[in-house]
Structures are given as structure tokens and as C-alpha cells.
C-alpha positions in Angstrom: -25.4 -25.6 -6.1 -22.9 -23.5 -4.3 -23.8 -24.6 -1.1 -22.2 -28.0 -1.6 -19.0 -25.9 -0.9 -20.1 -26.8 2.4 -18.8 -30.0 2.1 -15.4 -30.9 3.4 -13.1 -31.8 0.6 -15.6 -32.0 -1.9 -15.8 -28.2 -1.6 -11.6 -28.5 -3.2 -13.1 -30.0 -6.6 -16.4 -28.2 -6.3 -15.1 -24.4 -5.9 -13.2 -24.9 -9.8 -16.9 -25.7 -11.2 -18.5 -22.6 -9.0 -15.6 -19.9 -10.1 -16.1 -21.4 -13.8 -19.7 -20.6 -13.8 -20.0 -17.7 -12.3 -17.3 -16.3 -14.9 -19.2 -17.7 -17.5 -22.7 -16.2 -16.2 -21.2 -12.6 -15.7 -19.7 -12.5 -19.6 -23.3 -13.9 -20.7 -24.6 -11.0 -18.3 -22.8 -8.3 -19.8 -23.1 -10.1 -23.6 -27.0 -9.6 -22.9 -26.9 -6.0 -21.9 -24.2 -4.9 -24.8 -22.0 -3.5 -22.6 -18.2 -4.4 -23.1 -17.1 -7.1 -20.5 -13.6 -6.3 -18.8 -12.4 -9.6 -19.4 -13.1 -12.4 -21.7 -14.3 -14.4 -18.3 -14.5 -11.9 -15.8 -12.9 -13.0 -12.4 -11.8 -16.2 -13.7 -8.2 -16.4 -13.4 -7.7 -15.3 -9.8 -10.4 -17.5 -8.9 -8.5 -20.5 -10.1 -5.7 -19.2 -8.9 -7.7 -19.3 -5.7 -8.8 -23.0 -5.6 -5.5 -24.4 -6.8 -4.0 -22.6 -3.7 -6.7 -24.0 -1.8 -5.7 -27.4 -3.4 -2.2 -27.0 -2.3 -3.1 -26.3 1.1 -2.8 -29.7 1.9 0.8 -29.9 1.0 2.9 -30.3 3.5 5.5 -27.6 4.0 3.9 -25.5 1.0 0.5 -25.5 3.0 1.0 -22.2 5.1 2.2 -20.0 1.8 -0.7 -21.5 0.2 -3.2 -21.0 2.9 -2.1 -17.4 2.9 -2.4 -17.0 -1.0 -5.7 -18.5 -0.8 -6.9 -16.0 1.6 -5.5 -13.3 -0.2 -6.6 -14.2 -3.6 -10.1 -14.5 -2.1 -10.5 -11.3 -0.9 -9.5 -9.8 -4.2 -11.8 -12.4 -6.0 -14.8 -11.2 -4.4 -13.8 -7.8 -4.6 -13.7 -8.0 -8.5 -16.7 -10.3 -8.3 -18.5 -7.4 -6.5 -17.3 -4.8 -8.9 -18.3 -6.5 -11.6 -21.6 -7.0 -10.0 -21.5 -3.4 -9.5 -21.0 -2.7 -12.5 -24.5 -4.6 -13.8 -26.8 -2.9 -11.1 -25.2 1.0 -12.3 -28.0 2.1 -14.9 -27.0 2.1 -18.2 -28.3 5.3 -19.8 -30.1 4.8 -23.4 -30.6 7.1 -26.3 -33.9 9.1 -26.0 -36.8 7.0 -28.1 -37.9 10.1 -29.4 -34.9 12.9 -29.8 -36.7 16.4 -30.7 -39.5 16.2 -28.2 
């Protein structure tokens, strides 16, 4: 489903239900595994923040800011989207099954 980003001006609409989703997938992620998430939906808020920005784009005279917050705001998105990813792959060390041995 994500490539129908690659749609012109769809992709606007389309990148909200992507950045929900994937939020939503890493706190189930990290739900599964136990482990404490960092946030309740991790990477969720600068990723809106990120396709409103992309939204306003289109505004006339606020365009430019908001094409430079957009890029901005995207390179920290997938940064904390790759950390968190990160984060999953590290090994997660267990207590022994049989201590004493």
C-alpha cells in the first residue's frame, strides 16, 4: 500500500494513513515482544507534523517555510523510524531456561 504515495496529490491524503499505520504496527511490535515502547505511537507526531507541512505546501506564500519543514521533519521522521527499527532487530537477552546448570 505505500507505493500509492507515488501518486501525485493522492500521496497528500495517503501519507496521514501510511505514518498512522506504521505507528500503530511498531507499538503492536514492541507490545508483542514486552519490551516498553518509547512512545504511546512511536514516530507519530512528527510524522503528522510532516504531512500537514506537506499539505501546506500548496499555500501560497506559506509554501516555501512549509516545504522546508517538511523536509526537515522527514529526515528526523525516518531517523526515529529507523531507530526504532533498530531498536526491534538489537537481541533482547532472556533469563537462562535452566539457571544452575
Amino acid at each position: 500500500m505505500v507505493w500509492l504515495l507515488l501518486i501525485p496529490l493522492f500521496n497528500l491524503i495517503w501519507n496521514f494513513f501510511v505514518v498512522m499505520n506504521i505507528a500503530k504496527s511498531l507499538a503492536n511490535e514492541y507490545a508483542r515482544r514486552g519490551i516498553t515502547s518509547p512512545e504511546p505511537l512511536p514516530g507519530q507526531p512528527i510524522g503528522i507534523a510532516m504531512c500537514v507541512c506537506a499539505c501546506c505546501g500548496f499555500v501560497p506564500i506559506l509554501g516555501m517555510l512549509a516545504g522546508l519543514a517538511n523536509l526537515a521533519l522527514w529526515i528526523v521522521y525516518w531517523v526515529k523510524i529507523a531507530e526504532y527499527s533498530r531498536s526491534l532487530d538489537a537481541p533482547q537477552f532472556a533469563a537462562p531456561m535452566h539457571p544452575g546448570i
